[in-house]
Structures are given as structure tokens and as C-alpha cells.
KEGU-257392 format. One line per field, with one value per residue (C-alpha): chain; x, y, z; residue in one letter. Coordinates in Angstrom, 3 decimals. Last residue first. Layout:
BEGIN
chain c(A,...)
east c(X,...)
north c(Y,...)
up c(Z,...)
res c(A,...)
This chain:
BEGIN
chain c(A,A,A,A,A,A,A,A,A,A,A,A,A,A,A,A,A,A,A,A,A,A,A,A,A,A,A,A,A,A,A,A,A,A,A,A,A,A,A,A,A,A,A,A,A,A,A,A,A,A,A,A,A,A,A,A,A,A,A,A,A,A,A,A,A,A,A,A,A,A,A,A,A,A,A,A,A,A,A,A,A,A,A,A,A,A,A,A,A,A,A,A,A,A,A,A,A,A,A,A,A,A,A,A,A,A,A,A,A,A,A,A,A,A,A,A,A,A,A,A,A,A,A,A,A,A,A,A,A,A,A,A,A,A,A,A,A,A,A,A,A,A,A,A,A,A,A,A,A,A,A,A,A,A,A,A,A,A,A,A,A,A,A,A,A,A,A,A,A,A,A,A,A,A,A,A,A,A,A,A,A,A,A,A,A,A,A,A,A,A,A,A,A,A,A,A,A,A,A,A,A,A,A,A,A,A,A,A,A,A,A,A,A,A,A,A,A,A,A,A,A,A,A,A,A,A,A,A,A,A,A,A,A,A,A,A,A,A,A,A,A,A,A,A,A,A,A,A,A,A,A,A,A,A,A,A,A,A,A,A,A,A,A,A,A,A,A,A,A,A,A,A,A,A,A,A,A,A,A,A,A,A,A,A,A,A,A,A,A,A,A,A,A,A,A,A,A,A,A,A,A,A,A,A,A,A,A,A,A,A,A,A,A,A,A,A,A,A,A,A,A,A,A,A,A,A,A,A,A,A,A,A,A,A,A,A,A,A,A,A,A,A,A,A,A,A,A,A,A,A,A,A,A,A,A,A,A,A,A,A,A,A,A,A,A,A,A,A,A,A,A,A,A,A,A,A,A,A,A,A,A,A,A,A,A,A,A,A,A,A,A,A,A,A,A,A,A,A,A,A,A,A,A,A,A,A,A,A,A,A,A,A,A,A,A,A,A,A,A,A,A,A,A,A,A,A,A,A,A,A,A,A,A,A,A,A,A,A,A,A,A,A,A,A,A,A,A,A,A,A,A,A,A,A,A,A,A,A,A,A,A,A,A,A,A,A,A,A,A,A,A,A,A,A,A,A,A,A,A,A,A,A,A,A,A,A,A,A,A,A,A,A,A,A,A,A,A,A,A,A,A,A,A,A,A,A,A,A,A,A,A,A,A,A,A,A,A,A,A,A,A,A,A,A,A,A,A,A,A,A,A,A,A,A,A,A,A,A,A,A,A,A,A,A,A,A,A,A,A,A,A,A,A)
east c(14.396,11.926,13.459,12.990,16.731,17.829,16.564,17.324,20.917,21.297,21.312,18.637,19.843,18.812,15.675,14.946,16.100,14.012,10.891,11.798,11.900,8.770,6.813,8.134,6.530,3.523,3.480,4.467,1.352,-0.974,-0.034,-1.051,0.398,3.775,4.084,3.740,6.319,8.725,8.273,8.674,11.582,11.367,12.251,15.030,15.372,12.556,13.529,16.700,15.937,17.301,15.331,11.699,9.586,11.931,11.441,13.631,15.867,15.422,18.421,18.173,19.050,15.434,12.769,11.746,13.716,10.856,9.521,11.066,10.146,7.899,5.528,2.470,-1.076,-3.761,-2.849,-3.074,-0.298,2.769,4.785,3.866,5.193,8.081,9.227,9.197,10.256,13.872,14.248,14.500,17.196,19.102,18.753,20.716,18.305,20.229,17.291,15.683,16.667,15.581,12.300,11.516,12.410,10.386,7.509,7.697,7.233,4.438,2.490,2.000,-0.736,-1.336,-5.079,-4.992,-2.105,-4.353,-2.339,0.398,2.050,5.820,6.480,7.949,8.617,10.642,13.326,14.148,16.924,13.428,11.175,13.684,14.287,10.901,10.279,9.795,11.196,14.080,13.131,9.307,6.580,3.756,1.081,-1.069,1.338,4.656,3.313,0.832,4.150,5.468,3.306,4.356,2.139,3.658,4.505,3.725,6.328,5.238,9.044,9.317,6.176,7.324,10.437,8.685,6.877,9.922,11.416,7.982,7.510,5.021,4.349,5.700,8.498,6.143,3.844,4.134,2.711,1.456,-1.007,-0.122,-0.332,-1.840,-3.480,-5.313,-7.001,-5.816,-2.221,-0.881,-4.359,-3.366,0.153,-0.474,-2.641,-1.155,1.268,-0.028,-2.882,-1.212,0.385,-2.805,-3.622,-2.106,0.660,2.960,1.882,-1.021,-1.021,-0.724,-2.932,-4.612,-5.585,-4.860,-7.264,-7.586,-10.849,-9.406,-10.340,-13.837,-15.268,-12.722,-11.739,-15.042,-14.408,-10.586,-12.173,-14.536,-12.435,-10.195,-13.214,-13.602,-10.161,-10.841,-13.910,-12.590,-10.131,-11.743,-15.006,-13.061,-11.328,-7.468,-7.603,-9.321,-11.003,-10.884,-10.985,-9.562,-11.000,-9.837,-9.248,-12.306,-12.601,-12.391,-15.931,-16.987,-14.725,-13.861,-17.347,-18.111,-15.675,-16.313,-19.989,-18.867,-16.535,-19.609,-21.897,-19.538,-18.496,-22.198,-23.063,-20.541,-21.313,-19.236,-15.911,-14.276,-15.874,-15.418,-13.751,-13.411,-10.253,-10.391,-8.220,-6.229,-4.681,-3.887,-4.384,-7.114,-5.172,-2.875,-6.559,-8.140,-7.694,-9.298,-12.407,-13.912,-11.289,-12.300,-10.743,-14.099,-16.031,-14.649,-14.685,-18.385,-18.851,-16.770,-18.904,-22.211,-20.414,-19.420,-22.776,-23.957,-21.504,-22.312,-26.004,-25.416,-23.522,-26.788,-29.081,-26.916,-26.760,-30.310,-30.899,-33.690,-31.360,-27.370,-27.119,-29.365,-26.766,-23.503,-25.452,-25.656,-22.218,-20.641,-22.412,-22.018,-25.324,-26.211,-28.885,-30.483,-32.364,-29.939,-27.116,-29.444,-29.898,-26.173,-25.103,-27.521,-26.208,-22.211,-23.111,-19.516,-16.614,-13.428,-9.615,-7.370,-5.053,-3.113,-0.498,2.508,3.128,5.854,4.786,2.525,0.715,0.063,-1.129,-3.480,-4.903,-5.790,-7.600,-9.293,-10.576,-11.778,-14.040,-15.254,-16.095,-17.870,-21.501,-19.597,-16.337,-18.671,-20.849,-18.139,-15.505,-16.209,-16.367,-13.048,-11.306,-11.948,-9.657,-6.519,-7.465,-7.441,-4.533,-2.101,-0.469,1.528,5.222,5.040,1.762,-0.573,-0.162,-1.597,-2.786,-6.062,-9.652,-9.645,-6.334,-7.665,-10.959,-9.490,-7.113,-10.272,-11.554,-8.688,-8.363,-11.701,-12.204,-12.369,-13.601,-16.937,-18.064,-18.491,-21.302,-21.607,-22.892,-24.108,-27.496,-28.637,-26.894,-29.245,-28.211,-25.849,-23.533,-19.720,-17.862,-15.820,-17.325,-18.565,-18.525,-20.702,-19.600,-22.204,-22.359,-23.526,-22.026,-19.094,-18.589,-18.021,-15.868,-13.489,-13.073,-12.114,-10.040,-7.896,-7.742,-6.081,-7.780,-6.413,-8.737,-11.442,-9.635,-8.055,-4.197,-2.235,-1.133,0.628,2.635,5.221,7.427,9.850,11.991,11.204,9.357,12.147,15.082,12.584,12.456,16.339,17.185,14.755,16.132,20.211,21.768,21.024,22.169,25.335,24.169,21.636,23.978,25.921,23.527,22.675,26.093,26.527,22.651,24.194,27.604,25.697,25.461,25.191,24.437,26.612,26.452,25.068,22.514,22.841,20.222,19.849,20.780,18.384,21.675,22.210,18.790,18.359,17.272,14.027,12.495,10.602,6.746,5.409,3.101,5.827,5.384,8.407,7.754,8.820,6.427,8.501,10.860,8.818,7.003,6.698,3.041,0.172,-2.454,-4.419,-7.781,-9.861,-11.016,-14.465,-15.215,-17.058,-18.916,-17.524,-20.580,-22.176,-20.695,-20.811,-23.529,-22.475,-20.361,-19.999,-17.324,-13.382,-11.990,-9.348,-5.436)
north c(-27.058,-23.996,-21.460,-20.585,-21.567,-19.529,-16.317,-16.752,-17.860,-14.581,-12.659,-12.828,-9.292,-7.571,-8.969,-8.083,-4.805,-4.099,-5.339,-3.224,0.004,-1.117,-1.420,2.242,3.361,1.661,3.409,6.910,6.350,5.121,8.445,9.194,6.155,6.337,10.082,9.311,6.404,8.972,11.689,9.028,7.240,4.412,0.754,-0.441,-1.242,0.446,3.775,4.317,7.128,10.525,12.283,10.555,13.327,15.632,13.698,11.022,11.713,9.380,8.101,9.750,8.370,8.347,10.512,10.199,13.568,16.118,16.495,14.963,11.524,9.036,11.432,12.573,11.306,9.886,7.356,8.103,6.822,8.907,8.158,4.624,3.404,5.676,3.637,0.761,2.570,3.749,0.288,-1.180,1.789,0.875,-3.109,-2.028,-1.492,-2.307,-0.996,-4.146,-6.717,-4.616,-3.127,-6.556,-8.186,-5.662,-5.931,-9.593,-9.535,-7.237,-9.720,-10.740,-12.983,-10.264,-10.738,-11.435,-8.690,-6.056,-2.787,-4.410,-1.253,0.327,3.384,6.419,9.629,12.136,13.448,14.037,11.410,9.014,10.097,9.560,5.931,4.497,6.549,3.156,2.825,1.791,-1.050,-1.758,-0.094,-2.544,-1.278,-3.874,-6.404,-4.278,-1.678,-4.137,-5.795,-2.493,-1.297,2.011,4.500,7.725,10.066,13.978,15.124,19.202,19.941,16.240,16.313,20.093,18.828,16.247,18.847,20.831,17.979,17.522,20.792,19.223,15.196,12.728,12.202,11.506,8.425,6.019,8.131,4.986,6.155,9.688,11.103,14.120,14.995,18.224,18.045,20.927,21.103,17.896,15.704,18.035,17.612,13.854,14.079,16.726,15.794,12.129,13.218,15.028,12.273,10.558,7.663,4.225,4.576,5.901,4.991,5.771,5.401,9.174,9.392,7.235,10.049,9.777,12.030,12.475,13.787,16.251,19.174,18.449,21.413,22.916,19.183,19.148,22.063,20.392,17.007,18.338,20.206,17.198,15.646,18.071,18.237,14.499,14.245,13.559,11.485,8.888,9.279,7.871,4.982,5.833,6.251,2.641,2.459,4.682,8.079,7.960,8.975,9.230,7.660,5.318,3.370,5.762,7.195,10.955,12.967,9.867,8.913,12.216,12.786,9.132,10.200,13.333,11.692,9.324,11.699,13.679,10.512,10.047,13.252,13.051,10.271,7.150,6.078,7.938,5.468,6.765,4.480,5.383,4.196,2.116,1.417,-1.375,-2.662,-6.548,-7.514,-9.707,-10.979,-13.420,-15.432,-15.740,-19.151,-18.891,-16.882,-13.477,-12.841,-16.495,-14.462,-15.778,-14.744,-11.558,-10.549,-11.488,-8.728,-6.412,-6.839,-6.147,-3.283,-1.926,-1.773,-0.481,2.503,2.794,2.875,5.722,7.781,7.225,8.524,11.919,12.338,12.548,14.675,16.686,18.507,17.246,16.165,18.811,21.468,19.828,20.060,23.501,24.238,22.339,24.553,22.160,20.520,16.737,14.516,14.590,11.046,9.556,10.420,9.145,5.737,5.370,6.350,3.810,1.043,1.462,1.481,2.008,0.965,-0.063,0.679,-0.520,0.855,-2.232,-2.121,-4.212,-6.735,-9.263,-11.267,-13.518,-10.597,-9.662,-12.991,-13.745,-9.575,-11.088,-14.171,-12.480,-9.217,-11.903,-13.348,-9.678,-8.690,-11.940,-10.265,-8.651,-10.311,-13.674,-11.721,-10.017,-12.617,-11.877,-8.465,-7.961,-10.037,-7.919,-5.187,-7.674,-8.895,-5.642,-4.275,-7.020,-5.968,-9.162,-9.775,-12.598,-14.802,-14.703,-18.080,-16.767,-12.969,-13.766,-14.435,-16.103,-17.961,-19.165,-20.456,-22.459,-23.758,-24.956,-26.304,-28.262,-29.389,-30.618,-31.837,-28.188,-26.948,-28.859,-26.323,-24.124,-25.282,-25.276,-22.832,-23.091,-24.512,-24.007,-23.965,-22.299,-20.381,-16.845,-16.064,-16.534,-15.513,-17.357,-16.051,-18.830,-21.309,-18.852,-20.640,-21.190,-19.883,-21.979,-19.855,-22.674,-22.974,-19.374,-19.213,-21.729,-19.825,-17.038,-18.657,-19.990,-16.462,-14.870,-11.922,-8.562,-7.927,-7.209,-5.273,-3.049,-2.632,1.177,1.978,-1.597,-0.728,-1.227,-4.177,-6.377,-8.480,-12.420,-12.744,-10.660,-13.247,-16.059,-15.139,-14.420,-17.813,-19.650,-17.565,-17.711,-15.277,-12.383,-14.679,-13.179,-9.407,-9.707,-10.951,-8.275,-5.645,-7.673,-7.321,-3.660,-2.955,-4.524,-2.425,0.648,2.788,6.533,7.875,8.836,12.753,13.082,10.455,7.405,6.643,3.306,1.757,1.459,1.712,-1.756,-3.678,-5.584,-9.393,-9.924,-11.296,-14.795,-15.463,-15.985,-19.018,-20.621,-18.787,-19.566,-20.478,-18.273,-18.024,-17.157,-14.657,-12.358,-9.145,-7.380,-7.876,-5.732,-3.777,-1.149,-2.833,-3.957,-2.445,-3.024,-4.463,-2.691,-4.769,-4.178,-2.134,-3.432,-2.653,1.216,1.748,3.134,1.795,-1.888,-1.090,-1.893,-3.009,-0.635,-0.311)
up c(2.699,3.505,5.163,8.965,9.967,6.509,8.066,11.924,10.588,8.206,11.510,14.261,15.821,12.450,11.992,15.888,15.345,11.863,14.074,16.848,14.434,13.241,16.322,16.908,13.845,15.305,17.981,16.466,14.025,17.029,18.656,22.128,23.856,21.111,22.375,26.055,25.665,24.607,27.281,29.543,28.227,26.044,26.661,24.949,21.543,18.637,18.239,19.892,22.307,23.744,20.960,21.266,22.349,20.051,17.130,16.174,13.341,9.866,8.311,5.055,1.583,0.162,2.710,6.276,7.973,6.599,9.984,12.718,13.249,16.272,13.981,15.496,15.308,13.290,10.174,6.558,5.249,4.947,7.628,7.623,4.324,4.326,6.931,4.676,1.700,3.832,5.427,1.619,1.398,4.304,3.015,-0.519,-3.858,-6.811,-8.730,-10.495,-8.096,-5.013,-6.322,-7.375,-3.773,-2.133,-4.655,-3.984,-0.296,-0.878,-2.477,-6.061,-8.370,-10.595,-9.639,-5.882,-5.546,-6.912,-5.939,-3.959,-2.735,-2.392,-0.695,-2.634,-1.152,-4.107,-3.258,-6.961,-6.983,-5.065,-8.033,-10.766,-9.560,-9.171,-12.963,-14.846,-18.237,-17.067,-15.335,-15.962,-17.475,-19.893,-18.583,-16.992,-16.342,-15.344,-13.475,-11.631,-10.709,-9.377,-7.721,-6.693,-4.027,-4.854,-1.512,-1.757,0.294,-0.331,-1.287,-3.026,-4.846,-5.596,-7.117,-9.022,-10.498,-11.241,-13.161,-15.088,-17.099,-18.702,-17.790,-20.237,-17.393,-15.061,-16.824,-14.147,-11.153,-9.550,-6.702,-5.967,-2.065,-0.800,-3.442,-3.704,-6.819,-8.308,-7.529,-6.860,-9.112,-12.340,-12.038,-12.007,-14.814,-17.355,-19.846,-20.854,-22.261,-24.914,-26.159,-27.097,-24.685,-24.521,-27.352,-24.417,-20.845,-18.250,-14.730,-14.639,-11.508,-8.824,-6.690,-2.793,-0.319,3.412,5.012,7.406,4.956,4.596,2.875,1.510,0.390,-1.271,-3.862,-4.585,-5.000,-7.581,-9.594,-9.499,-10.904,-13.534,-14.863,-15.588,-17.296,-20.596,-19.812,-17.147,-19.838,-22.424,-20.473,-20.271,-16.600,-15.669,-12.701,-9.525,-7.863,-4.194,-0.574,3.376,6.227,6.906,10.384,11.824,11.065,11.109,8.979,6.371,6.131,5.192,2.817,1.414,0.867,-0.850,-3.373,-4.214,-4.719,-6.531,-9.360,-9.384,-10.348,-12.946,-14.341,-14.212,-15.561,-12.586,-9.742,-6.606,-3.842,-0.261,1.640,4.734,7.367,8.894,11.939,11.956,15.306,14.078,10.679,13.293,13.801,16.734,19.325,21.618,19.918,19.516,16.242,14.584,11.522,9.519,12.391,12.977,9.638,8.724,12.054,10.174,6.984,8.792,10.634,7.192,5.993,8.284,8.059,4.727,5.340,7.939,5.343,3.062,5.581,6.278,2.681,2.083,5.446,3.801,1.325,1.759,-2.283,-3.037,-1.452,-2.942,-6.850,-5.972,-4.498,-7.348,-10.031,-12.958,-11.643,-12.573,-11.146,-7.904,-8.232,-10.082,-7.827,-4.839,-6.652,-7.577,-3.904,-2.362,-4.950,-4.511,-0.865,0.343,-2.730,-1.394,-1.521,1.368,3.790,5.577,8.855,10.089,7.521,8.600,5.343,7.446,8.750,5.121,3.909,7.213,6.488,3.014,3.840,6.812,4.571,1.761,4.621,5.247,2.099,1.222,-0.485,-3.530,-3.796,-5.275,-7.574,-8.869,-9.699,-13.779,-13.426,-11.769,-14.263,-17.171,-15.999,-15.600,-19.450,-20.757,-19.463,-20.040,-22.901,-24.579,-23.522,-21.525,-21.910,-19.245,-17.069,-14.038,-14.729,-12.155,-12.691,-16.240,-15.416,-12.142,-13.858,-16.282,-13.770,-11.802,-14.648,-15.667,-11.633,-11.650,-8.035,-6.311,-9.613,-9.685,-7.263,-9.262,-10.701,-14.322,-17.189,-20.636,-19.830,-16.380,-13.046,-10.531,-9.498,-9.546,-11.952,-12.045,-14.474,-17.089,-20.379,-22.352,-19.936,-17.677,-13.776,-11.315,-7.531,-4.935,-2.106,-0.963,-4.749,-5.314,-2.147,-3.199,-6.524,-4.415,-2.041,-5.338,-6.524,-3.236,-1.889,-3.129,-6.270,-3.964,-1.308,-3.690,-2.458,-2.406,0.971,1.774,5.626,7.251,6.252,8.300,6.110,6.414,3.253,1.675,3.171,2.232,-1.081,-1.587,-0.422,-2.584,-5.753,-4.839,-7.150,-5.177,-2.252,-0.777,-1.586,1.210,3.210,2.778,3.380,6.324,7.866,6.874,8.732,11.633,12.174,11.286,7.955,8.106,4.960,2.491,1.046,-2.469,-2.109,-4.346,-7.575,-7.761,-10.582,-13.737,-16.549,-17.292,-16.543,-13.747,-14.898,-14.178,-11.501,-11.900,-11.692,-8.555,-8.240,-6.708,-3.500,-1.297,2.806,4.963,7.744,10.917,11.195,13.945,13.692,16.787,18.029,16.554,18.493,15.976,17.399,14.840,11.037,9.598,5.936,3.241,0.951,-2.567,-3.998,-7.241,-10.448,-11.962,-14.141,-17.773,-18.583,-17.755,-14.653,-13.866,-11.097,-9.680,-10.244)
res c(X,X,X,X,X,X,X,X,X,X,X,X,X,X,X,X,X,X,X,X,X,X,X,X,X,X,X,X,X,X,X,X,X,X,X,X,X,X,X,X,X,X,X,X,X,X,X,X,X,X,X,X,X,X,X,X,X,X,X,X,X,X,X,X,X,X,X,X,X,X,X,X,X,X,X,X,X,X,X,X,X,X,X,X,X,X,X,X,X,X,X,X,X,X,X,X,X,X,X,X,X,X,X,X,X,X,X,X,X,X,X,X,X,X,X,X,X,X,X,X,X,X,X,X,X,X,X,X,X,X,X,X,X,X,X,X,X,X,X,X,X,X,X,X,X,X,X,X,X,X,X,X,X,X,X,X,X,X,X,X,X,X,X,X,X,X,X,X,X,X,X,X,X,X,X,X,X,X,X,X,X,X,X,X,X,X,X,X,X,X,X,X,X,X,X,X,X,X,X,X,X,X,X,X,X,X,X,X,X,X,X,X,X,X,X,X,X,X,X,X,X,X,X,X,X,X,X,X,X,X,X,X,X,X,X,X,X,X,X,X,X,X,X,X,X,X,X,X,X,X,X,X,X,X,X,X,X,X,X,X,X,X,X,X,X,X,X,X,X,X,X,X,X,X,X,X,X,X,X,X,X,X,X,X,X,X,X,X,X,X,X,X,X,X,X,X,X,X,X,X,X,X,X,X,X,X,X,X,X,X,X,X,X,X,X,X,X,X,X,X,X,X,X,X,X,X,X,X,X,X,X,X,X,X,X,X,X,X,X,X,X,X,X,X,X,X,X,X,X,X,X,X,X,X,X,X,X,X,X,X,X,X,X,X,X,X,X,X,X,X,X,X,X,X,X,X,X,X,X,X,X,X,X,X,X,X,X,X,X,X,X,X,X,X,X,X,X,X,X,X,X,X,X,X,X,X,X,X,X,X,X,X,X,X,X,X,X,X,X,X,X,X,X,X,X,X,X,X,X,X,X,X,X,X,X,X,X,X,X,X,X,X,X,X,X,X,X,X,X,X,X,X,X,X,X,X,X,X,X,X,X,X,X,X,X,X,X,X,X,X,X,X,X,X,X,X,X,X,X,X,X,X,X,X,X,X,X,X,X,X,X,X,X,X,X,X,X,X,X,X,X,X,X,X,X,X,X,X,X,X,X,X,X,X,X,X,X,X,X,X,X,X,X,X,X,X,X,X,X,X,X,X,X,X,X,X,X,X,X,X,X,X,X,X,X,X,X,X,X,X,X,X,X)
């Protein structure tokens, strides 16, 4: 899910924020407490179990024991919470940073900028404060207007059972202008969530120099020949000055980071060690030149900047222009992957559902974005089944392991897809990887925590499969290096099998053997694979005591 944009300009950029050092501790137990903003679970429904593999997987002595507590407090609420809380994660793949910060630190931000409030329409403008608007600020001792506010920004209090897609899109606009210039501070309130979870690594969706990319699109214009319009776009270093606006852009934001995270302090924040990596947004409501431009500067960006991995198309897929220009832009990301192939790319694709689009459009997308567009993962993938011929394109997701980012929640709210309906299930019988994701957390008022738990209570998911999407969640994000895995052994019902490096080890105990350590000092994926494996062992070792000792009374 992406903000969406007043056709036909696309908002103003989301200022890019700067990644740290990829050094994490092992995730402890601590943190705990139960969000009662949540809303509740439901019930499983009768025929969405979990799909088993064929032949059992190995089970050992500790994973049985957790298992069962696990099963001990399904029907326990504050229990079950804190045992997800506490369950070591790997990593969120699929989270917008500006719909990922918590509400309430938004509207605290507005007022700490000066910002006023539109009565009529709930978003915040700049000053000063004139007729039909307020400041802010009066939220923090107005608690009606501050739950006005909360509700407009976020899906708190939506009522049950009504479409949410228009009302999550519409919140974007309306905490613009205070997302916009605090990139980095919402960066430190969202890394502190995630490393509180038991987090280990963030890829997030932004938007570089929304403005520069607009103006130069405008100023080249359209060209169905792809190589043409590609040439203007690189004549007299054009490009070339835009990529290094992004990447001031995104020290500006890093350094806002730092501060807010107190990172160059005693005392820095957990969120500094927190490593994390950026993915390029393109807006697919826009026009096409600016849909290009945009592809092409996160290319770029992703080629000659670590800090950025790789590129998605966002916003709204049902939107007219999303459908009728869609062939087009995976056109477009299949010409510029030839030309960057190391620059990474994850489509959002087939988040669509029945009565949403015509039928016909719901037949196409995600095949579309696999074979033309050169995905190399799927973010949501909710409308599979509708797709032609669909069982043997989930078997070449599965051949190719093309992994689907699933929010759930965001699923749920925006969509209308839960339980049955949703294809979680069919993608991991097909073989399918699937790694959970957050999406807009801020806004649907989630974390990952809670997508654990809801993947659990809705599937019947045991703790060796909730170790199977967390592992998944670092194999097939976008990080540099080898596998601490041999190839193709991460998948649904598998115990994973160390790679050769690794082979006389048990990830994550001991201390590794030469030719392992040498793999996890040359690969920050292996490492923090690894870092994983330790985490699941120290859960483990800690029992259902180290759980309920850290819960909340």
C-alpha cells in the first residue's frame, strides 16, 4: 500500500532517510507490553488451515516445547501478545516509511512544527492559523480533537465491515506536510517500534526528490521509444545531477536521524543499530514520463548508493491511469533492468479484489510484473486465483522463488481479503515464499508482531512455520552477499540446510568455524541470518517463563 496522489501531480517527496551500520545485538525478551490500540483477531475460519508438507519436517525437542506453549494460550489474548512481541523476527520488506510512523507522533510533530489543522478536511496546512483551521497544537490538551485527528489520519475506530480503501488512501494527503520535511524523526520512531518487536532488519518504500524528478519529466516529456526518452533523460548530465540531489537529500535526512535517535551520543537509541535500506518509489498514477524518470532515478540510486536496494511502482492499482498504463510500466521496468540489472525490483501487484476492477483486470497483474516486469518479489499478490492460468503461475513463483510481501491487516482494511479468501495459504502449498510485512502500520494501526499473531490465528500456523516466514524474511530481501543457506532450502515446510561454509555448524549456538565465520564477515545477509538463528535459540532456551516473566501484569 502507498499514499495516494491529486492526479495529476504526484505529492511532495517523502524525505529520504539514511541507513547506519548493519550491527544489531541478539534480540532479547524484553519489551512486551500489549498494544490496545490493536483491534482483535478473528476467529479462524473452518476450512483456512495450514497447508502441511507432504513429508514431516524435522521438529526438535525445543521447537515441540514452544509449539506447545504456543498452543497453551491461543485463548489467552495478553499472553498470546507478548509471546508474538517476544518472537524473534527478521525482517519487514514491504512498510512505507510515511504511513509507518505512529499517528500520535505524527500529530505531535504537527504541533511541534506549527502546523494548523483544515476543520473541514482534517489536514494539516501550514501557518498561520486563519479562519477554518486551528493549531495543532491544541490537540495535545484537547483530547476530542486529538481523537478527531487520529481517526482522520489512521483506520482507528473505522467501522467493521465497511471498505476501507478510500479512507486509508485519503490519509496520506492529509499528514503530508508534516511526513514531508521529518523523514528522519519518523525513521527513529519507527526503527524504536521494530527493534522493540525483536526486529532484526527494515526495507522501506520512499519517494527521492519527488520535485526534481517532476520538473525534469516535464521538461523532457513523453517518448514511446524507451531508448529515446532514456537518452534525453541522461543528455548533458541531467540525470547525473538529479541522482546527486537524492543522495543529498538523504544525507540531510540521515543526519535528522541521528539526532532524533541521539545515534552520536551516550546514550543512542536501540533504532541506531537498526540496519535498513531503502526502496525507490515511482508513482503509477502519474505520467508516463514521470513514472520512467522516476524508475530510472531509483535504478541509479540503487547501482551507486547502498543505501538504496532497489525500486517499486506505487499508489493505488485500481486508479484509472494504474490500469491503463500498466503493461507499459512493466515495459518500462523490463527495458531499465537491462540496463541496471543489479538494481533490485518488487512490484506491488494484484492488490486488487472482486467488484474493485472489471474482471478482466484481475487476470493479468501479477503475471504481468513475474514475467514482464521482472519482479523479483510481489508485494500482496491478493488477487491470484483470478489470475489466468494461475496454478502454474504460482508454480513458477515457486520455481523462480519469487517471495510475496503479505500484509495482512492492510489486506483486510483496504480490500476487504481475509481468511479464506486470502491466497497466504495457496502460495506457501504451491511453494510459494511468503514473508509477512507491515505495509502502512502507522495508518492501520499494526506492527509486525500482529501480523505474526494474525497469520498464526487465522492459519493454524505452528512456531516451525512462524520460523519458516521469518527466515524467509531475510533470504529474500534485498541484502548483499551469500546465503548462511543452500539454495532453494528456505521455503514452507523445510528446515533450511546450511551452506557449505557453514555445514559443520548450528546456525546461531556456538561459535562458528573458520570457514563459517568468514562467510558471516563477508556477507551481511549470512550475518544477520546467523543473528537470527541465535535469536530463535535464545527464545527457545528462555522457555515460556522468560516470556510470561517480561509480560505485563
Amino acid at each position: 500500500m502507498c499514499a495516494p496522489h491529486r492526479a495529476p501531480h504526484p505529492p511532495r517527496p517523502r524525505r529520504l532517510v539514511r541507513p547506519l551500520r548493519p550491527a544489531l545485538p541478539a534480540a532479547g525478551l524484553a519489551c512486551l507490553a500489549v498494544l490496545p490500540s490493536l483491534a482483535p483477531l478473528p476467529a479462524p475460519p473452518a476450512a483456512a488451515q495450514q497447508p502441511r508438507p507432504s513429508a514431516p519436517r524435522p521438529v526438535s525437542d525445543a521447537e515441540r516445547r514452544v509449539s506447545a506453549y504456543l498452543e497453551s494460550v491461543r485463548d489467552r489474548p495478553e499472553a498470546l501478545r507478548a509471546f508474538f512481541r517476544a518472537l524473534p523476527k527478521g525482517g519487514d520488506l514491504h512498510n512505507h516509511l510515511s504511513g509507518a510512523a505512529a499517528t500520535e507522533f505524527l500529530i505531535r510533530l504537527a504541533g511541534e512544527d506549527g502546523l494548523c489543522i483544515d476543520l473541514a478536511t482534517t489536514t494539516a496546512v501550514p501557518p498561520p492559523c486563519g479562519a477554518g483551521t486551528r493549531p495543532a497544537a491544541d490537540a495535545a490538551a484537547d483530547p476530542a480533537f486529538h481523537r478527531a485527528i487520529l481517526r482522520a489520519w489512521s483506520m482507528q475506530d473505522f467501522p467493521p465491515g465497511h471498505s476501507g480503501h478510500d479512507h486509508f488512501f485519503a490519509t496520506f494527503e492529509k499528514f503530508g506536510a508534516v511526513s514531508e520535511p521529518n523523514r528522519g524523526k519518523l525513521r527513529a520512531d519507527v526503527a524504536a517500534s521494530a527493534v522493540a518487536q525483536n526486529q532484526l532488519y527494515l526495507e522501506s518504500m520512499v519517494t527521492p526528490v519527488a520535485d526534481g524528478a517532476q520538473r525534469l519529466a516535464e521538461a523532457v516529456g513523453y517518448d514511446e521509444d524507451l531508448r529515446a526518452l532514456h537518452r534525453k533523460l541522461l543528455a548533458d548530465g541531467r540525470m547525473d545531477r538529479l541522482v546527486a540531489e537524492a543522495r543529498q537529500e538523504a544525507d540531510a535526512a540521515d543526519a535528522q536521524f541521528r539526532t532524533a535517535a541521539r545515534c552520536d551520543t551516550a546514550s543512542p537509541a536501540p533504532g541506531c543499530d537498526l540496519p535498513v535500506r531503502w526502496i525507490s518509489h515511482a508513482y503509477r498514477g502519474s505520467s508516463p514520463e514521470m513514472v520512467f524518470t522516476q524508475l530510472l532515478l531509483g535504478m541509479r540510486l540503487a547501482e551507486s548508493d547502498a543505501r538504496f536496494v532497489g525500486v517499486n511502482l506505487v499508489q493505488p492499482e485500481d486508479w484509472p491511469v494504474s490500469l491503463h498504463d500498466y503493461r507499459l510500466h512493466m515495459r518500462m521496468t523490463r527495458f531499465l533492468h537491462r540496463i541496471h540489472p543489479r538494481a533490485h525490483i518488487t512490484l506491488h501487484a494484484g492488490e486488487l479484489a472482486p467488484g474493485l476492477v472489471k474482471p478482466e483486470d484481475l487476470t493479468f497483474h501479477i503475471r504481468e510484473a513475474v514475467l514482464t516486469g521482472r519482479a523479483e518479489r510481489i508485494g500482496h499478490g491478493v488477487d491470484l486465483r483470478h489470475e489466468d492460468d494461475w496454478r502454474e503461475l504460482a508454480r513458477t513463483m515457486a520455481r523462480r522463488g519469487i517471495a510475496v510481501e503479505a500484509p495482512l491487516t492492510s489486506n483486510a482494511q483496504i480490500l476487504g481479503v481475509s481468511g479464506d479468501e486470502h491466497p497466504f495459504p495457496t502460495y506457501r502449498r504451491f511453494g510459494v515464499p511468503v514473508v509477512l510485512a507491515t505495509d502502512d502500520p502507522g495508518v492501520s494501526r499494526t506492527d509486525i508482531s500482529h501480523e505474526y499473531e494474525r497469520a498464526a490465528v487465522t492459519y493454524g500456523l505452528r512456531y516451525p512455520e512462524l520460523k519458516d516466514l521469518a527466515r524467509a524474511s531475510l533470504e529474500y530481501a534485498f541484502l548483499p552477499g551469500r546465503s548462511l543457506w543452500r539454495p532453494g532450502t528456505v521455503r514452507p515446510g523445510v528446515r533450511p540446510a546450511p551452506a557449505a561454509p557453514c555445514r559443520r555448524d548450528l546456525p546461531g549456538r556456538g561459535t562458528p568455524r573458520p570457514s563459517c565465520a568468514r562467510l558471516l564477515a563477508e556477507s551481511p545477509r549470512a550475518e544477520l541470518e546467523w543473528r537470527l538463528e541465535a535469536a530463535f535459540a535464545a527464545f527457545e532456551d528462555a522457555g515460556p517463563q522468560g516470556v510470561t516473566a517480561a509480560s505485563p501484569s
